[in-house]
N, C-alpha and C positions, 0 to 999 in steps of 0.2 A: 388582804386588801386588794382590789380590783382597781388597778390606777392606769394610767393612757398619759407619756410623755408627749406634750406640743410644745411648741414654739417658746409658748413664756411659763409655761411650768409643769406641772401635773394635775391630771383630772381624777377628782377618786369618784367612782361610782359603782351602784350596784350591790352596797350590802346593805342586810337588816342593822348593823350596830360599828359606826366608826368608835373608835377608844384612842382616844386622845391622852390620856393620861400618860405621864414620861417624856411628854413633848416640849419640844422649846421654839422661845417663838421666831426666830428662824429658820425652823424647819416648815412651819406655816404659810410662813412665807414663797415658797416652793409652791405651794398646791393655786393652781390656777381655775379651778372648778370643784364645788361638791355638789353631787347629784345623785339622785332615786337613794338614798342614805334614810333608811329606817328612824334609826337613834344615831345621835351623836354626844358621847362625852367628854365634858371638856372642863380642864380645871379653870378655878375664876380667877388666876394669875393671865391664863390664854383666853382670857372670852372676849376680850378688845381686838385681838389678833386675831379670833376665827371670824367675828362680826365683818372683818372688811376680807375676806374670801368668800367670792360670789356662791349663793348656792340655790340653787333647784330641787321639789321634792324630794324635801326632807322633813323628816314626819315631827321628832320631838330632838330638842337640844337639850341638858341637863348638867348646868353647871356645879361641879365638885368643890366643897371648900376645900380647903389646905388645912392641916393637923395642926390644931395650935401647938402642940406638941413635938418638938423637933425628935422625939425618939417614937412618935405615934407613926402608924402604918393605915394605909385605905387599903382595903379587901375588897376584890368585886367580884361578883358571879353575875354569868352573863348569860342569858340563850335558854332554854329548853333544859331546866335541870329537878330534879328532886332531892332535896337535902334535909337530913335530921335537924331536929330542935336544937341540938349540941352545936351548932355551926353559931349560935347565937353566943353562945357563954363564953366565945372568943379566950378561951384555954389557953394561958404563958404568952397572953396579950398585952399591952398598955391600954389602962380605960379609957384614954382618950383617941384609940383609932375608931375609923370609920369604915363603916359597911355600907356596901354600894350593890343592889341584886336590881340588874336592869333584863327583860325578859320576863319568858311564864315560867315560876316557880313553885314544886311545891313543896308546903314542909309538913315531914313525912310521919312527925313526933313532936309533944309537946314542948314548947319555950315555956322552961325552967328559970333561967338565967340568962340575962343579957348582958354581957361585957362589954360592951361599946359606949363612946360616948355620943355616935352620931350615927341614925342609920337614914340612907337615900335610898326613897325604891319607886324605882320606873319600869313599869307594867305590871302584871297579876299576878297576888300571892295568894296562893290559896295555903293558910294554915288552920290547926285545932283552935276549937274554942275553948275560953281559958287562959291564951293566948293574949286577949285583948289588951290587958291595962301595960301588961310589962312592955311590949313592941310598942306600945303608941308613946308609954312613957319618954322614949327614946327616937321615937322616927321625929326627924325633923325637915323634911320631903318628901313629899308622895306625890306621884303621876301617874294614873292606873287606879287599880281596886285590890285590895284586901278583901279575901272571902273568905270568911272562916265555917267551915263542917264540924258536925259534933261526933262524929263517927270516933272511937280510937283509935281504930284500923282501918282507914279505908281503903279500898282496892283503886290505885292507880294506874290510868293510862294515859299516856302521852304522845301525840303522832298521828296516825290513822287507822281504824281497824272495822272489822267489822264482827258482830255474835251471833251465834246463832243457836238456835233449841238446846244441842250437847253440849254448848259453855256451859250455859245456865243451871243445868241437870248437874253439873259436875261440883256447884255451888254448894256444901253442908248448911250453909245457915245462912240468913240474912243478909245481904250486904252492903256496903256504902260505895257506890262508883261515882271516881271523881274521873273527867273524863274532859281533857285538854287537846281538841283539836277535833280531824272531822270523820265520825262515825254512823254506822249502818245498825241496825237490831233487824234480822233476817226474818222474812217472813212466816216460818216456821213459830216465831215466840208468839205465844197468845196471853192473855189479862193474867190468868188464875196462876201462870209460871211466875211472870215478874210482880205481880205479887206476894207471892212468897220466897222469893231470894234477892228481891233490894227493895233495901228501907231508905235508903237515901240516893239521891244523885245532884250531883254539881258537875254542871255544863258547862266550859268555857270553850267556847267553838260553835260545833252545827252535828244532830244529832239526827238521822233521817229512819223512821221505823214505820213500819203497818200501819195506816189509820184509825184501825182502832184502840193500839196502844197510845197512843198521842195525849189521850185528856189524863191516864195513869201517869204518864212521864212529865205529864205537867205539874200535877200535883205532888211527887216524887221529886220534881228539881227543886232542893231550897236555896240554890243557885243558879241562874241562865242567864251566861252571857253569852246570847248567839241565839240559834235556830232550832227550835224542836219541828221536823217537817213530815208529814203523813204521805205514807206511801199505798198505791193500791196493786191489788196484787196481780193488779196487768202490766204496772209496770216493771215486776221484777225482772230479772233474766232469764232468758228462755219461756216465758209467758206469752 
């Protein structure tokens, strides 16, 4: 946490995701500014107390219930993560805790089983299909998008990267790219390659490739959130 002592308190600024939860509202009391804060989570015992802390660009609040359950637990994953299906069946859990995935997540395997009795999710999940009825059966907030692929395995990235003709070649079969954040396909790739080594892609981000691949990548995305952008090839590097 990125906080700045003044005069009458403290200033928190400057991250994607405040987490409030474990807080008391005394300690609230203390913070004299929240600002440029992504996400903030805050349970709804403290959402009175955070309302009267000034705050400035701040993108989403999401207030947490409390366990009716005095021996239930909130679980949360947060940020830039990839997790198995298994993470759902909440394993030597109480079915009445709650799961809380704020952030891009993906999940990496199918939900079999869900243990939970409450799940919160703020920002984008991309899971299999199949998937559907058991997560929604139980999601009781959503903030963001669920995007579900039908690939078994899909090949994930996450970050930044860029591919080029010897990735592709290196491919045995088909593939499904799921692909979180912001990417290059190097000039080098032409139609007839990525045509035959991916059957699918799910874009969440900005994907920038050759201009002629652009109308294949389009029809290839059964997801795009963000940018598929055509490149010419004066503008590569060293061109």
């Amino acid at each position: 946490m990125e906080s700045i002592t003044q005069g009458q308190g403290v200033t928190i600024e400057n991250l994607g995701m405040l987490d409030l939860t474990g807080k008391k509202t005394d300690e609230l009391s203390g913070i004299a500014l929240i600002q440029n804060v992504g996400l903030i989570l805050v349970p709804q015992s403290l959402s009175d107390a955070l309302m009267k802390v000034p705050q400035r660009n701040v993108g989403l609040t999401v207030s947490l219930p409390e366990p009716t359950n005095p021996d239930a637990k909130m679980k949360l994953y947060t940020g830039q993560l990839t997790l198995s299906g298994e993470v759902f069946s909440n394993a030597g859990g109480s079915p009445d805790d709650i799961l809380v995935i704020a952030g891009q997540v993906v999940i990496s395997s199918p939900i079999v089983n869900v243990g939970y009795g409450d799940i919160i999710i703020a920002g984008q999940i991309l899971a299999p299909k199949g998937s559907e009825a058991l997560l929604s059966a139980k999601l009781t907030r959503l903030t963001g998008q669920i995007i579900y692929y039908k690939s078994d395995a899909p090949r994930i990235f996450i970050g930044n990267d860029s591919f080029s003709r010897s990735f592709f070649e290196l491919i045995d079969s088909p593939m499904s790219m799921a692909l979180v954040g912001n990417y290059e396909i190097e000039q080098d790739v032409d139609i007839a390659l990525m045509k035959q080594k991916v059957s699918e892609l799910i874009l969440i981000g900005n994907l920038t490739a050759p201009k002629p691949l652009v109308p294949l990548l389009q029809l290839l995305a059964e997801v795009k959130l963000g940018d598929i952008t055509g490149k010419d090839d004066a503008d590569a590097p060293g061109a």
